[in-house]
N, C-alpha and C positions, 0 to 999 in steps of 0.2 A: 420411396419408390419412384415421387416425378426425378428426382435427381439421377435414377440410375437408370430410367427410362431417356433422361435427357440426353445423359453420355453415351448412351449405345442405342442411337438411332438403328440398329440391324436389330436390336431386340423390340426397340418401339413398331416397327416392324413387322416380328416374329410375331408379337401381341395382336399385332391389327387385322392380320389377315390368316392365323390358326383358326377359327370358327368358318370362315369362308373356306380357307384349305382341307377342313376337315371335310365339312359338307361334299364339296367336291371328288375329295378321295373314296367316303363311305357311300355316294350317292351312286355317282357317274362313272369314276375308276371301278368301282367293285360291282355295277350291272354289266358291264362290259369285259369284265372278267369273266363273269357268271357264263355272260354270252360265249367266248371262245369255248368256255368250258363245256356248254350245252352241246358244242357243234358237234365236240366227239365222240357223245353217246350215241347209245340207239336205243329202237324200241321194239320191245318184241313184239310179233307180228302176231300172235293170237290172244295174245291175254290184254297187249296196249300198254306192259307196264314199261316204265322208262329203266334202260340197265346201262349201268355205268363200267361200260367199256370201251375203252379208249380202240375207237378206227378212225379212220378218212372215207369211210364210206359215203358220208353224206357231202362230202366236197367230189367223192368220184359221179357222184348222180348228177350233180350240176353240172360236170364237164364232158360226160357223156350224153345224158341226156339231151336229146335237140331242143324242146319244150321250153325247158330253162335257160338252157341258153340262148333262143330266143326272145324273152322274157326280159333275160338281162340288159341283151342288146337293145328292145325297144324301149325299155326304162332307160337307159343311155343315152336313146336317142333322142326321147321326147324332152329328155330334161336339158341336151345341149340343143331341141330348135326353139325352145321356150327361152332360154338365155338368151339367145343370137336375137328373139323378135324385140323381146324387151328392149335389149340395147339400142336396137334401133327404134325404137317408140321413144326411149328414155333417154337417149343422148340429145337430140332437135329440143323436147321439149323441156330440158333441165337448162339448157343454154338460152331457148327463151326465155323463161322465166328468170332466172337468174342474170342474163345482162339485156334483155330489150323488153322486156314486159315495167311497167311504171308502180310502183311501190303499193298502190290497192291492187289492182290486177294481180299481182307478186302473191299477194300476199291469197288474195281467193286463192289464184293457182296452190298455193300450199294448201289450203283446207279442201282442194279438191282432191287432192292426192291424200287425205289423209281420213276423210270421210267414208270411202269403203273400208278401211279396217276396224273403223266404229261400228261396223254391220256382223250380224255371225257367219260365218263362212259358209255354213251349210243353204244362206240366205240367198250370198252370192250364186252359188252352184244351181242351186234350184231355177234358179231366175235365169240363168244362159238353159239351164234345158228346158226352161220353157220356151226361149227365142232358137233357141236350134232344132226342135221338136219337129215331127214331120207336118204337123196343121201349126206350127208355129208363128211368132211375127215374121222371121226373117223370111221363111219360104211366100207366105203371104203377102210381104212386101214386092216382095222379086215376082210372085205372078200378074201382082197389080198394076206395076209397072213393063210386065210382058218381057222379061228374063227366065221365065220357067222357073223351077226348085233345085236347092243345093242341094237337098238330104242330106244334110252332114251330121245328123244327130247321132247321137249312139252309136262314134268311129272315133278310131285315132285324130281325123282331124277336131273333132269336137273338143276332146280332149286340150288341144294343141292350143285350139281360143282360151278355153276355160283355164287352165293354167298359166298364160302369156296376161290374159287378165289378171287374174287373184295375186300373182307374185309382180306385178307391174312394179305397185310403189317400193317394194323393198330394192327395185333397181332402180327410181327414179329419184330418193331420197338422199342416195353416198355419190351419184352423178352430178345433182345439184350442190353439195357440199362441194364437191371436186372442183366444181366450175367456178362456186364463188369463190374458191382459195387462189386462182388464179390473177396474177396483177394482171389491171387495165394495161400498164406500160408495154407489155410480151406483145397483144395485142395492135395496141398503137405504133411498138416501132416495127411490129412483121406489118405493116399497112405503110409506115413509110419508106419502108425495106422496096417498095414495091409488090407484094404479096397482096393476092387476090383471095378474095374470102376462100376458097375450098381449100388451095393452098397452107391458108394460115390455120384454117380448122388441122390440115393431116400432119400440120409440118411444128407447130406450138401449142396447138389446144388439145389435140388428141394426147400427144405423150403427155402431158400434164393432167390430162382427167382419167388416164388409164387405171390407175390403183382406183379411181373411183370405179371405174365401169367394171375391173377384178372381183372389188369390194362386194359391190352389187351382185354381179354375177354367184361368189358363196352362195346368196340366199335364195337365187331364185334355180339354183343347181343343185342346192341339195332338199330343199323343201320340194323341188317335183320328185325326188329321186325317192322320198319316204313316203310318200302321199299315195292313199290307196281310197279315200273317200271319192274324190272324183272322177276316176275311171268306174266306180262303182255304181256311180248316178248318170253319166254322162259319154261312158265308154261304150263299146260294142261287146262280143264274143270274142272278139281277138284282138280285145285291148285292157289286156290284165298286165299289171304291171308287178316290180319285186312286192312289195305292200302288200298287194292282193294277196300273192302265193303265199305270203310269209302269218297273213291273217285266217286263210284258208287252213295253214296246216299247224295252228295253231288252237283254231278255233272247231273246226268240222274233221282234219283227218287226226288232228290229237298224236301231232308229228314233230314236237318241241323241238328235237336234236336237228330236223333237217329246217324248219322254217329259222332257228337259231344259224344255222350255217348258210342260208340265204340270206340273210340277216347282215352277214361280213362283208358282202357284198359292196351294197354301199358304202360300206364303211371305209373300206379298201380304196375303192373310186373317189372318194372324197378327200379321204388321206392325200392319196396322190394329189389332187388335185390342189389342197390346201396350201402342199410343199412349192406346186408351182408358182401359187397365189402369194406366198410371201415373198419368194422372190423378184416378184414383180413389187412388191413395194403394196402390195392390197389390204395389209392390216395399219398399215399407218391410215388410210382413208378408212377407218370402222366408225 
């Protein structure tokens, strides 16, 4: 068997990654079939029970309905201004660390960025609404110093911190990768090219750390884009996101076909956005 395994590396292969492929096929291919297939049913409206006939009605409600689409659009929105902070939080400070910070420093800077995912999530969350609260630290701060109050608690902008937080490091961690793959020489000869530092960040180090900041980007664009705990804790009245709806009519309106067809949603936007992301070279930086 190692002999015929030896010669046919395509079957040493076949052997290695069938228990992986299967898992994958019967796990994650066949919930997401289930899913398209949930989208097309309905439910009947007086008894609840689910009846499997095939319409598009529950994709006509999304696109008629303002609510929804609403809904959609400010899931969209929040999860491209939570990408756009990150990068900029996570670009300056992955270049420090990675070329002018000294190898202890480096090294802290890594544990610090890796210390909030040792925390539970719900730990984090709780703890920005306790600082964004209306008797809060931050308002507290801001009157102590004679700024007045933000009240930004339980709104879209809340949301906006708390998100740009929690997904921080999964964009700080393929930026810093990015950066160290970069040769000192690019570097050294755009400085003796004459090139001024901003110059040589837009003109050699940004195109070279792009597939990282892509990279980065996946995770912290589609982890706001599923996420329905933290508008829950930390949103307003008019900060329900896909999540929310999709757990509402799931859970309370006992509306499977349509929260499944909200559901595609994302999937849809992410698709898209995945095909752009390879293009640019963003799964070589994973």
């Amino acid at each position: 068997m190692s002999a015929a395994l030896f010669r046919r590396p395509w079957l040493r292969a076949g052997v290695l990654l069938s228990a992986p492929g299967a898992w994958f096929v019967l796990i994650y291919l066949a919930a997401l079939l289930l899913l398209f297939l949930s989208a097309l049913w309905t439910v009947e409206p007086f008894t609840g029970k689910l009846v499997h006939h095939w319409t598009l009605s529950n994709f006509e409600t999304l696109f008629t309905v303002s609510a929804y689409r609403t809904v959609a659009l400010r899931t969209i929105g929040i999860a491209a201004a939570v990408t756009v902070t990150d990068i900029i939080l996570a670009v300056p400070f992955a270049f420090f660390a990675a070329r002018i910070a000294p190898k202890r420093l480096r090294a802290a800077l890594f544990v610090a960025v890796l210390i909030p995912l040792w925390s539970s999530y719900l730990v984090r969350v709780f703890a920005w609404r306790l600082i964004l609260a209306k008797n809060g630290i931050l308002n507290w701060t801001l009157g102590n110093i004679g700024l007045g109050s933000l009240n930004i608690g339980y709104s879209n902008w809340a949301m906006w911190i708390v998100f740009s937080y929690i997904w921080l490091p999964f964009m700080i961690l393929p930026v810093w990768a990015a950066v160290e793959r970069v040769p000192d020489s690019y570097i050294e000869a755009s400085a003796d090219l004459g090139a001024r530092g901003w110059r040589t960040f837009r003109t050699v180090l940004l195109p070279l750390i792009l597939p990282g900041v892509v990279a980065g980007s996946i995770f912290t664009f589609s982890l706001t884009l599923g996420d329905f705990i933290t508008p829950t804790l930390v949103g307003g009245a008019g900060s329900d996101l896909i999540g929310n709806v999709v757990y509402q009519n799931v859970g309370i309106a006992n509306n499977v076909p349509f929260a499944a067809a909200f559901a595609t949603v994302p999937l849809i936007v992410m698709g898209i956005y995945l095909l752009v992301a390879r293009r640019m070279g963003a799964f070589e930086a994973l």
